[in-house]
C-alpha positions as CSV (number, residue, x, y, z in Angstrom):
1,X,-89.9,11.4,-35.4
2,X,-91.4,11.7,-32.0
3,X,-90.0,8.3,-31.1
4,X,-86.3,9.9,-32.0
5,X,-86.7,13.1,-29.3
6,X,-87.8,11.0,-26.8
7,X,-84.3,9.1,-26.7
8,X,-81.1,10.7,-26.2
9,X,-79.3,13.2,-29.0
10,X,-76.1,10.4,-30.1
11,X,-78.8,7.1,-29.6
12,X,-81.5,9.3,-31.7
13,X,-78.9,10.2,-34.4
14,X,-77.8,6.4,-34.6
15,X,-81.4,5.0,-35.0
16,X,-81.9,7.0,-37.9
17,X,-79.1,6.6,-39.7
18,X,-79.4,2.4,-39.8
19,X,-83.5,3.3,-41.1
20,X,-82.0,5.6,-44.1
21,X,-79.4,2.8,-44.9
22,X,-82.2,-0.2,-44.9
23,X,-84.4,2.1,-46.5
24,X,-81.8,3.0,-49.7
25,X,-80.3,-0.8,-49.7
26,X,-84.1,-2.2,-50.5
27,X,-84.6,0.5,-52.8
28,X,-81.5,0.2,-54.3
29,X,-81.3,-3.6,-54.5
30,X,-83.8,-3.5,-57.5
31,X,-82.0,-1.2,-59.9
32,X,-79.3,-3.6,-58.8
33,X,-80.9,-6.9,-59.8
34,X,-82.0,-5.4,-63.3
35,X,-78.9,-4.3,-64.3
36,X,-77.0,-7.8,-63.7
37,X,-77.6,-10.9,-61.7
38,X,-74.8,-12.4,-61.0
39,X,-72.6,-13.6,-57.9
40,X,-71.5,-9.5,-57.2
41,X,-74.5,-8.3,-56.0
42,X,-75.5,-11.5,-53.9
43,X,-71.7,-10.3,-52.5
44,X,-72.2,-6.8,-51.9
45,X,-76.2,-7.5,-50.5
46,X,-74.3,-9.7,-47.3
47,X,-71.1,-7.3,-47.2
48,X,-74.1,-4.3,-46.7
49,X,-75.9,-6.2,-44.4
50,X,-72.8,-6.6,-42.5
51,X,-71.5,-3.4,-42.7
52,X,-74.6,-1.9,-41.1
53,X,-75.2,-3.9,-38.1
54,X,-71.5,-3.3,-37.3
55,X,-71.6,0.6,-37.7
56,X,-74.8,0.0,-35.7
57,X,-73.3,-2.3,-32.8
58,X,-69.9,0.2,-32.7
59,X,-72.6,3.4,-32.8
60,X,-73.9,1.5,-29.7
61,X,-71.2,0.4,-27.9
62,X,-70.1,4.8,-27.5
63,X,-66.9,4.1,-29.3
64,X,-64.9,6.4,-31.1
65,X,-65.2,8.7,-34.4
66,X,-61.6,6.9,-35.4
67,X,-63.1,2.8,-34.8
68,X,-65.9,3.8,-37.0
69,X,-64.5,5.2,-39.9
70,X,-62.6,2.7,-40.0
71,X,-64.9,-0.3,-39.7
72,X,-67.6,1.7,-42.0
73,X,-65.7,3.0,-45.1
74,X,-63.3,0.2,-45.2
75,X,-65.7,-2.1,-46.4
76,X,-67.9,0.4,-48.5
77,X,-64.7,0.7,-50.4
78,X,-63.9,-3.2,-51.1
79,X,-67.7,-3.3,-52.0
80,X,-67.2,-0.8,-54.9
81,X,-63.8,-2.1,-55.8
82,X,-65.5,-5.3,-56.5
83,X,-68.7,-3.3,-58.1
84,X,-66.3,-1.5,-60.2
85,X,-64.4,-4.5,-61.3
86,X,-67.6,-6.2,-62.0
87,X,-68.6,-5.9,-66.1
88,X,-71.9,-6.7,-64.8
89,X,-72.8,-3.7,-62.9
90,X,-70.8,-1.0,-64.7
91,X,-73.8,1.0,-65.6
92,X,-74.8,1.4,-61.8
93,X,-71.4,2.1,-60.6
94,X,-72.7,6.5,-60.3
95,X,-75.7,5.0,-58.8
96,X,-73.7,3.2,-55.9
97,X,-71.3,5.9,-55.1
98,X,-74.0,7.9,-54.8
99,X,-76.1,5.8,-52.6
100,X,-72.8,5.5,-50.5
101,X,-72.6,9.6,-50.4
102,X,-75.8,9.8,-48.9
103,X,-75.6,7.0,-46.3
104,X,-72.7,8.9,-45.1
105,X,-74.5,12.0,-44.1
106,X,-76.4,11.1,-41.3
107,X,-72.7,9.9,-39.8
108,X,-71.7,13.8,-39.6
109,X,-74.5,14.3,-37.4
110,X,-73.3,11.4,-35.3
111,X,-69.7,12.5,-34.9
112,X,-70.9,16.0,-33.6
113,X,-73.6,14.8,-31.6
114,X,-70.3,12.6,-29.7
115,X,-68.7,15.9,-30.1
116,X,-70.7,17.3,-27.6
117,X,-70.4,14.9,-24.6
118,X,-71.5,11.4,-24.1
119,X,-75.4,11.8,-22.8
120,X,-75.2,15.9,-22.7
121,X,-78.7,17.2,-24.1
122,X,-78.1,20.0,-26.2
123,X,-81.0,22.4,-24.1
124,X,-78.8,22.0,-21.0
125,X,-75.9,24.2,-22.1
126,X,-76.6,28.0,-20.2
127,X,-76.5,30.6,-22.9
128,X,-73.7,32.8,-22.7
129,X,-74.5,36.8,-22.0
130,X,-72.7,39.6,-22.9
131,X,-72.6,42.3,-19.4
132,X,-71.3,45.7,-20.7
133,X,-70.6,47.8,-16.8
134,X,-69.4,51.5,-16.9
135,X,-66.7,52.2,-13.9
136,X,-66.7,56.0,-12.8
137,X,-63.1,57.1,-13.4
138,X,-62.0,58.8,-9.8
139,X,-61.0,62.5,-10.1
140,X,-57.1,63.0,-9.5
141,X,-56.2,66.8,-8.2
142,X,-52.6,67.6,-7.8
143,X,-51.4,68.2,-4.3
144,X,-50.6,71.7,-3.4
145,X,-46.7,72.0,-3.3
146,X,-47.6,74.5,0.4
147,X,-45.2,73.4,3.2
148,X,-43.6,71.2,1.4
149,X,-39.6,71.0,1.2
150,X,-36.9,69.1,-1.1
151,X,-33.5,67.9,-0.3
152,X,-31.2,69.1,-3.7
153,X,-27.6,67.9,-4.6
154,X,-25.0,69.5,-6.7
155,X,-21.2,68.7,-7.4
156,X,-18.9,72.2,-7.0
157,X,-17.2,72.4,-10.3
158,X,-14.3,74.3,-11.2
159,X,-14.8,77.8,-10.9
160,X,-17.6,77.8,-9.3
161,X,-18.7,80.9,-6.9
162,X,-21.6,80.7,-3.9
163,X,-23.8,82.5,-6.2
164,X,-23.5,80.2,-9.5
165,X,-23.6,77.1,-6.8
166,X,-27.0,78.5,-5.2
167,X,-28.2,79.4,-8.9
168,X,-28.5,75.3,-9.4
169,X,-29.6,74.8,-6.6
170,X,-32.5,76.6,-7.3
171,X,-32.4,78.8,-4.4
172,X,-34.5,82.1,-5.4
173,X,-32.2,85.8,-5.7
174,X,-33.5,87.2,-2.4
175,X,-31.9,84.2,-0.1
176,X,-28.6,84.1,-2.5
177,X,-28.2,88.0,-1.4
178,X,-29.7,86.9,2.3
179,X,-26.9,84.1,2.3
180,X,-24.0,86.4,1.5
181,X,-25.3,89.6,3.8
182,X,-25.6,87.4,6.7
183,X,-22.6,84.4,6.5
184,X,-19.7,86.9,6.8
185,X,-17.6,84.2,7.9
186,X,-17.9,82.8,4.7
187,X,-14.2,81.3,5.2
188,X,-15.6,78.3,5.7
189,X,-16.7,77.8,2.2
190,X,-13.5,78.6,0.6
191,X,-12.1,77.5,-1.3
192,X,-14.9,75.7,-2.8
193,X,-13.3,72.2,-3.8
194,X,-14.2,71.1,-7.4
195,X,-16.0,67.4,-6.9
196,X,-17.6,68.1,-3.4
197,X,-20.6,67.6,-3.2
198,X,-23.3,70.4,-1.5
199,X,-26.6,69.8,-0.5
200,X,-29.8,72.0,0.3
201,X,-33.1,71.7,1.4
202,X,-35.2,74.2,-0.1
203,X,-38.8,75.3,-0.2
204,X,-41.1,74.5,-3.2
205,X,-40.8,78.0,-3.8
206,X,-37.0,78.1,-3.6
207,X,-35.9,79.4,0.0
208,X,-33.1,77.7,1.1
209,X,-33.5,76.8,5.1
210,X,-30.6,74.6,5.4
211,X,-27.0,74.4,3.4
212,X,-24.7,71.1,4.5
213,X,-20.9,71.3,2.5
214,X,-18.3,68.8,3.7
215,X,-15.1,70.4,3.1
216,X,-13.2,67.6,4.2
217,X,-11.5,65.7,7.4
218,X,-14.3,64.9,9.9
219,X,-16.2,68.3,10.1
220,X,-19.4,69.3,8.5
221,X,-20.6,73.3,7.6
222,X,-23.9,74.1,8.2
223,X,-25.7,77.3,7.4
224,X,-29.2,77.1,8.6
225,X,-31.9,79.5,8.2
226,X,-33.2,81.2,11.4
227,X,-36.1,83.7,11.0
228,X,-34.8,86.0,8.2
229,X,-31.5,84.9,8.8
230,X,-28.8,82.2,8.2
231,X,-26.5,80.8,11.2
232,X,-22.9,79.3,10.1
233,X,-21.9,76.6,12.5
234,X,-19.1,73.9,12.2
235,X,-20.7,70.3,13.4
236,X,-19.2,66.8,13.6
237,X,-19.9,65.0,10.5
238,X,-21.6,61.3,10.7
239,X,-18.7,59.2,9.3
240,X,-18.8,55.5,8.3
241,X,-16.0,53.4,7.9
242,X,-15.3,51.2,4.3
243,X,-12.5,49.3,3.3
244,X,-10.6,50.0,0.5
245,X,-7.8,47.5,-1.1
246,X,-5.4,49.1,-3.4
247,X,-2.1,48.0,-5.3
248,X,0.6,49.2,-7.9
249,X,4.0,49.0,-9.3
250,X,6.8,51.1,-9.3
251,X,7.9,52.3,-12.6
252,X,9.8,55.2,-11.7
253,X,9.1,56.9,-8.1
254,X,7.3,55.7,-5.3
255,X,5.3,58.8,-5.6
256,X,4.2,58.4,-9.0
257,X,3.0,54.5,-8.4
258,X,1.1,56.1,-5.4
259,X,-0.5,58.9,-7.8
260,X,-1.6,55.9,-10.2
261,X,-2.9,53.9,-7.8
262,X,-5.6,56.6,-6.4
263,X,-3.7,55.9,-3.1
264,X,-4.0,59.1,-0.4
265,X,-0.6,60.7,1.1
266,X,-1.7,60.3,4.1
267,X,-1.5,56.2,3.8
268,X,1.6,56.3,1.8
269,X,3.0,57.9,5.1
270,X,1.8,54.8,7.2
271,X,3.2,52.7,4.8
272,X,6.7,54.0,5.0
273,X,6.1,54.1,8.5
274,X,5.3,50.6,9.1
275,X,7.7,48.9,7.2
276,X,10.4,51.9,7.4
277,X,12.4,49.1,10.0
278,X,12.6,46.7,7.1
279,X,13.0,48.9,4.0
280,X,15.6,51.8,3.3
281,X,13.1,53.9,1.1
282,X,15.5,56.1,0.0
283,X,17.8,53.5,-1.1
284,X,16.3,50.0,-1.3
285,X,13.1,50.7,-3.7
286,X,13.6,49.2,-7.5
287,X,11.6,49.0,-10.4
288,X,9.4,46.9,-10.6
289,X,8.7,46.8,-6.9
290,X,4.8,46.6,-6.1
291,X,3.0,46.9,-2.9
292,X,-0.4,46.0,-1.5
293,X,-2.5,48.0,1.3
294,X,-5.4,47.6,3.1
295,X,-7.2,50.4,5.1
296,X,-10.2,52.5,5.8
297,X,-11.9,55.7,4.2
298,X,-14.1,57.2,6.1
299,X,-17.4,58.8,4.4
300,X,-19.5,61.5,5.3
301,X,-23.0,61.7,3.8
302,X,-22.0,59.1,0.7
303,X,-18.8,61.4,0.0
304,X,-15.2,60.2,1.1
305,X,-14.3,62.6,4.0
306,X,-10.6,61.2,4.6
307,X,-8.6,58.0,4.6
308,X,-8.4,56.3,7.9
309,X,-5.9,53.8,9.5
310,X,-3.7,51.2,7.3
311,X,-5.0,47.7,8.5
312,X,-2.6,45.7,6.6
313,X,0.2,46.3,4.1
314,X,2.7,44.1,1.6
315,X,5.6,45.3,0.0
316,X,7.5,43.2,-2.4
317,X,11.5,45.1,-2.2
318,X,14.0,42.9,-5.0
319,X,11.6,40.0,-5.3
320,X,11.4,39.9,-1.2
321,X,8.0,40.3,0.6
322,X,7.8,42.2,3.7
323,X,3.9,42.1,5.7
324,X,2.3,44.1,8.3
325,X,-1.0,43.9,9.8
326,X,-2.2,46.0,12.5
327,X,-3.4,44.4,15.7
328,X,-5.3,46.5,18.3
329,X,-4.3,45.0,21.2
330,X,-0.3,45.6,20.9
331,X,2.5,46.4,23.5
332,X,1.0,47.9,26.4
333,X,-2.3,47.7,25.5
334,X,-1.8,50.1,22.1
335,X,-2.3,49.2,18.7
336,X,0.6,48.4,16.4
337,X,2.1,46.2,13.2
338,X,3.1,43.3,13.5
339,X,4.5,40.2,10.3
340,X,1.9,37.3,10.6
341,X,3.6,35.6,12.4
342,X,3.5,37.7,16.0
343,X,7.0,40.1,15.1
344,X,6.9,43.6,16.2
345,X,7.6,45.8,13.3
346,X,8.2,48.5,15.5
347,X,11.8,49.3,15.6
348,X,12.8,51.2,18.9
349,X,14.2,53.6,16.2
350,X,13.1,54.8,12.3
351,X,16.0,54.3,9.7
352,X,15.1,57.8,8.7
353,X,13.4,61.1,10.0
354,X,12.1,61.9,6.4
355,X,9.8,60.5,4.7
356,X,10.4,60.6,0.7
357,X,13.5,62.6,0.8
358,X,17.1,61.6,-0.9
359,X,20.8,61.2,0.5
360,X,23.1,64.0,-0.5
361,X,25.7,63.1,1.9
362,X,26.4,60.0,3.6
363,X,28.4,58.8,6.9
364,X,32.1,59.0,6.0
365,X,35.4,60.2,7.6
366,X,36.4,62.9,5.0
367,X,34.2,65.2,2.7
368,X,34.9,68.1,0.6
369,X,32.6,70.9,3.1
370,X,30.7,72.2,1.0
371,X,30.6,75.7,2.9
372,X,34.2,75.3,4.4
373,X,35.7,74.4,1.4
374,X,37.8,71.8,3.2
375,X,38.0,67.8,3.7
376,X,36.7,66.9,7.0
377,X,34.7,64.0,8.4
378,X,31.0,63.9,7.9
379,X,29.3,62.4,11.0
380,X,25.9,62.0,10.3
381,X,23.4,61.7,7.1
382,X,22.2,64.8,5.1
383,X,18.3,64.3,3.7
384,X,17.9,66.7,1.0
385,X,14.1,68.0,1.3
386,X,12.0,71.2,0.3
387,X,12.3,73.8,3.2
388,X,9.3,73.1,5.2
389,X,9.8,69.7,5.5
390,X,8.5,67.8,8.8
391,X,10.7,66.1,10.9
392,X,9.8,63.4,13.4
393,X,11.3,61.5,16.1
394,X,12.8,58.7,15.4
395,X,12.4,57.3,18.7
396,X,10.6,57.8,22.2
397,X,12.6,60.7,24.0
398,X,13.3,63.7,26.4
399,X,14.1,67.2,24.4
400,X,17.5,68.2,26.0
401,X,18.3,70.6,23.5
402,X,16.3,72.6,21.1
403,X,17.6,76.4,19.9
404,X,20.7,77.6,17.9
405,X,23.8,75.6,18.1
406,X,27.1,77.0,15.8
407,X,27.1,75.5,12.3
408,X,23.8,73.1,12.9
409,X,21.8,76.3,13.3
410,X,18.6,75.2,14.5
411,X,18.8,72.1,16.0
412,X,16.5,69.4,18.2
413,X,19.1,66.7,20.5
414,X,17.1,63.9,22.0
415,X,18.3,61.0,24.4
416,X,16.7,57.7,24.4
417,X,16.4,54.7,26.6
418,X,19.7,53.8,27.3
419,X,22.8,55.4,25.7
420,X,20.9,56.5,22.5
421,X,20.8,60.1,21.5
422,X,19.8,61.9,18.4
423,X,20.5,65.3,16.5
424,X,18.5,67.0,14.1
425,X,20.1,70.0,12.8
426,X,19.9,73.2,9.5
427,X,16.1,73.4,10.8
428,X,14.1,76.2,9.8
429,X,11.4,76.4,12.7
430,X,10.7,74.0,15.7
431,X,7.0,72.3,16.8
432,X,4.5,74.8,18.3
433,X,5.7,74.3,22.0
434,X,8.3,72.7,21.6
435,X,10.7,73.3,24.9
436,X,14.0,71.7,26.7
437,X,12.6,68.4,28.9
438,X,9.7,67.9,27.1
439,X,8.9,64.6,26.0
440,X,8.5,63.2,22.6
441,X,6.7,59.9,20.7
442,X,8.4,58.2,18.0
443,X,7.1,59.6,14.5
444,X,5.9,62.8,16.0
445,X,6.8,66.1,14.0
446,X,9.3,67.5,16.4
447,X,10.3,70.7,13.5
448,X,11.0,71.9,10.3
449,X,13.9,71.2,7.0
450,X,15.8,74.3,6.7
451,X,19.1,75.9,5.9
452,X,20.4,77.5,9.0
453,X,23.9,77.3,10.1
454,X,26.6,75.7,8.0
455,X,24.6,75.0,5.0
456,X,24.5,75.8,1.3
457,X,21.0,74.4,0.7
458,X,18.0,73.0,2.2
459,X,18.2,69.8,4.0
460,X,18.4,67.8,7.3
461,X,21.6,66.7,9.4
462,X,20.9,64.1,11.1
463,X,23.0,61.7,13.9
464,X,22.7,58.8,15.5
465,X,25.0,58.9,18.9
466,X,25.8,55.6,21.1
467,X,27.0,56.7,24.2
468,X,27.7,60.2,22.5
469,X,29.6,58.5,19.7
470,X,28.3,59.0,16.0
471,X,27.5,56.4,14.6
472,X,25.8,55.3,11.1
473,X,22.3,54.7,11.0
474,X,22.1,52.8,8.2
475,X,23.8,50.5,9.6
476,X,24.0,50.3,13.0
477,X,22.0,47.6,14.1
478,X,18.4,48.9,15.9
479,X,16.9,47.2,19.2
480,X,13.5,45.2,18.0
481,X,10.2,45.2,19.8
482,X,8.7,43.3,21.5
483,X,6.7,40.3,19.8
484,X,3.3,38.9,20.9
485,X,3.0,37.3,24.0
486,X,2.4,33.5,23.6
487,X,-1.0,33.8,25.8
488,X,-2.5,36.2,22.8
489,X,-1.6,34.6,19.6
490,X,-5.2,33.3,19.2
491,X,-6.0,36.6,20.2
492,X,-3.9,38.2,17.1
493,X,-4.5,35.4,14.6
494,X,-8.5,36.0,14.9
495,X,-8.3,39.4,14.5
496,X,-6.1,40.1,11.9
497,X,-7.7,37.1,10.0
498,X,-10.0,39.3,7.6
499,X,-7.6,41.6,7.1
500,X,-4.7,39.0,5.9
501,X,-7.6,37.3,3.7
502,X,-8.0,40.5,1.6
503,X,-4.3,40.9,1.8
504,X,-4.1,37.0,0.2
505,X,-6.6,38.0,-2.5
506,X,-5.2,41.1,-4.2
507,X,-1.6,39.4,-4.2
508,X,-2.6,35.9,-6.4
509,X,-4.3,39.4,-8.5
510,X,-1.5,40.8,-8.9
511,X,0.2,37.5,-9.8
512,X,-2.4,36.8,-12.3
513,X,-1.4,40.2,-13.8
514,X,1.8,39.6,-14.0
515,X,1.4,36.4,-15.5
């Protein structure tokens, strides 16, 4: 055996496997020979003989487990096949599968000595360790809350009060009452508007130092602690412009489809204002009509503060599309709307002083007087409107009359460029300092709807004069402004490119819709 350690672990394993098989073939050959001589075992001594120096040569040549399996047990089994077959040698048919069973044994061995790695000795494998380390756990204290201070947000509900507001804000009883006793001019707070949001930096142990409520428009409050006391101030708030696209449908009112589409008054008015010289809005609209707008809100601390300027607008009146995109560097150097293709959509004159108002009376020569009780000519157009009303120019002009004047009461004359001239009359107050030879920009609120004079309700006379001749305003041809200048169509197509592009996209939306 010392011969087999000094070799290699597979070569080893492979010398002593062909010794066992010689050694049980010559031992076995002589049971063989007595229990029949005939042709079959002179067969099965050559097939052995074979079989072994090939199992050797394979062994030898490193191949694999699969090549000798199969060139080993194939023949083993044709030798027994035959053996079995053979009347001769049925008595030592258990003796040869057993001799084959124990030949096969030292194979194992062999296929996990290969196992292991071609000419790897067994005693050069590193034995594996098992290293167990204890890790100290680092002590974690909690950090003392001293000097620290945290920013809290609440949204006013309905019916709140200061003190319920400052109660979730967590702002301890002593600063609540400090608060109160201080701020007299607490005006500023109030009303509190359900959905605003307040903010307050407080102390870990609940003293408020600073309060910031944005009311609305572009101002911020601040009440700020100073000593043992709190400071009110009004500051400008930090506002940042976002565009919002909206769009609806008129089902009934204009006002209504406005409501619905979360649209703010205060662009509804620019709307009528830019397209006012190419719709009637108190005559033209239809069901069905929709619109389209573009402009900007302006936030304050994350919270919408107030909408901003209209940067472009389509209306569709009786299946006809009207357009307007604003362009900053207009007539005279100021901003205005214009159609995409360079038209000034600003009329010398409105079609109206009123902005979402009915006709009760129109321009005729003979009408029952409602106060008179007579026929006589009506010269003008009466705007019914809640008292209170605004009123604004519908054209650039010089006041040359503004007081009482017989049955139009209160009433505001203008004169235009040229021969125009306008009356506004039944007012109930005029435009803090307002005065005769003052002069006055188209859409500025110049007074007030009212009843005074010769009328039996509230509303608004209004004329339009051509060379002191009245004249009807719905129809009477208006003077146009004046387009883009050749030399700055590049100018307006660049800038007004983003905006039209947002315009384009909510309109095939609202076809989809439709659709």
């Amino acid at each position: 055996m010392r011969g087999y350690r000094n070799r290699g672990s597979a070569h080893s394993l492979l010398t002593l496997t062909k010794d066992v098989l010689c050694w049980l073939f010559r031992h076995g050959q002589r049971g063989l020979e007595r229990a029949a001589n005939s042709w079959t075992l002179a067969y099965m001594k050559k097939g052995f003989v074979r079989l072994i120096s090939r199992a050797w040569e394979t062994a030898s040549n490193r191949q694999t487990w699969a090549r000798i399996r199969n060139s080993l047990y194939w023949p083993i089994y044709q030798g027994l096949e035959i053996v079995s077959n053979s009347q001769a040698l049925t008595l030592t048919r258990k003796t040869l599968r057993g001799l084959i069973l124990l030949s096969s044994i030292p194979l194992f061995g062999m296929v996990a000595a290969f196992g292991i790695a071609p000419d790897t000795a067994v005693e050069d494998v590193p034995a594996v360790e098992q290293v167990v380390l204890g890790l100290a756990i680092p002590e974690i204290r909690a950090a003392s809350a001293e000097g620290m201070t945290f920013w809290r947000h609440e949204r006013i509900q309905q019916g709140d009060t200061i003190g319920s507001l400052l109660s979730r804000l967590e702002v301890n009883n002593q600063d609540v009452a400090r608060l109160i006793r201080d701020a007299s001019d607490l005006k500023a707070l109030h009303p509190l508007i359900a959905g605003r949001m307040v903010h307050a930096e407080t102390s870990a142990v609940g003293e408020l130092l600073l309060l910031r409520y944005f009311p609305g428009g572009s101002e911020q409050v601040v009440l700020e602690k100073r000593d043992d006391s709190y400071a009110v101030s009004d500051k400008p708030a930090l506002l940042e412009t976002h565009i919002q696209m909206k769009s609806g449908v008129i089902e009934s009112s204009l006002f209504s489809a406005i409501d619905r589409a979360g649209i703010p008054d205060t662009v509804a008015s620019q709307i009528v204002d830019i397209l006012a010289s190419q719709i009637d809005f108190h005559r033209d609209l239809r069901k069905g009509d929709r619109f389209t707008v573009v402009y900007d809100s302006l936030y304050g601390n994350g919270e919408p503060t107030r909408a901003g300027r209209v940067l472009a607008v389509e209306f569709v009146n009786q299946g006809v599309p009207y357009r307007g995109v604003y362009f900053p560097g207009g007539e005279g150097g100021e901003g205005g709307y214009y159609t995409p293709e360079g038209k000034n959509l600003r009329r010398s004159f409105l079609r109206s002083p009123l902005e979402f108002s009915r006709i009760s009376s129109g321009f005729s020569s003979g009408r029952f007087h409602p106060v008179l009780k007579k026929w006589r000519a009506h010269k003008g157009i009466d705007y019914v409107a809640p008292t209170g009303t605004g009123v604004k120019a519908v054209a650039d002009g010089v006041v040359t009359v503004a007081g009482w004047e017989g049955g139009y009461g209160n009433v505001i004359i203008l004169e235009h460029e040229g021969s125009y001239a306008t009356v506004y009359g039944h007012l109930s107050a005029f435009a803090k300092g307002l005065r005769k030879g003052q002069r006055v920009r188209q859409g500025h609120i110049i007074g007030r709807v009212g009843a005074t004079g010769l009328a039996s309700g509230p509303h608004l006379h209004f004329e339009f004069r051509v060379n002191g001749i009245q004249r009807d305003p719905l129809i009477e041809p208006m003077p146009e402004g004046k387009p883009i200048a050749p030399a700055h169509l590049a100018a307006f197509r660049e800038s007004t490119k983003s905006s039209m592009a947002r315009l384009d996209m909510l309109h095939g939306i609202n076809l989809a819709l439709l659709d």
